[in-house]
C-alpha positions, 0 to 999 in steps of 0.5 A: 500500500502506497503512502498516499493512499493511507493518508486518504484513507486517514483522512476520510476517517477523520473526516467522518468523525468530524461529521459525528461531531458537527451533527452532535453539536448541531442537535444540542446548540439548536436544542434549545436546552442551553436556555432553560432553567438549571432546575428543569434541566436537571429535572429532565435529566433525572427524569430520562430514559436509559437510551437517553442517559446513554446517549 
């Protein structure tokens, strides 16, 4: 395997996690949990499912 290949392939896989971390940010800045209340917040963490905790 030529060297110039690995690093497309590097960079495709870096690219990708990239993509996960934009999309992931995106959901929580367009939330809108950044605007409530400590309380609720807290509330709605106490108050989640076990795929919701998890993810």
């Amino acid at each position: 395997m030529e060297s110039s290949e690995r690093l497309a392939l590097l960079d495709t896989l870096r690219g990708f996690a990239l993509c996960g971390v934009f999309i992931s940010n995106v959901m929580v800045w367009f939330s809108g949990r950044v605007f409530l209340p400590r309380e609720q917040v807290l509330t709605a963490m106490n108050n989640a499912s076990l795929a919701d905790t998890v993810t």
